[in-house]
C-alpha positions, 0 to 999 in steps of 0.5 A: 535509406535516410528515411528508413534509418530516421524512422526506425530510430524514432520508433525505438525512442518511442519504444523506450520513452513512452512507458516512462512518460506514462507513469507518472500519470499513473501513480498520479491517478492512485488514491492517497493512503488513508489514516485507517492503514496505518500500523497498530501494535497487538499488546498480546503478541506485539506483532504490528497490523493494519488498523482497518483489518485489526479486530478491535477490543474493548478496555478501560486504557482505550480500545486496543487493536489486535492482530486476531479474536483469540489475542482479543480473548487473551487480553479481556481474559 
């Protein structure tokens, strides 16, 4: 009866620690954020976007980003 009683308390240890013994393995396995993901503001609207998905224009104070083509457009024109 002792035997059934250790064991089943065992299994419910395991039950519960085992998933927290996991994550940090997988958050160790994740790969760092890149440079490019940081946040870029559009001059046109002022909204913030990720700089890899941002459409980049062409100006004389440096390329600006933009949260779209039509701001792009907005800003040259």
């Amino acid at each position: 009866m002792r035997f059934v009683l250790f064991l089943a308390v065992a299994v419910l240890v395991l039950t519960v620690l085992l998933p927290l013994l996991r994550r940090p393995a997988v958050r160790a396995g994740r790969p760092p954020v890149a440079l490019s993901d940081e946040l870029v503001k559009d001059p046109v609207c002022q909204t913030y976007v990720v700089r890899s998905r941002a459409v980049r224009g062409r100006g004389a104070d440096g390329a600006p980003y933009f949260c779209s083509e039509e701001c792009a457009r907005r800003y040259a024109g």
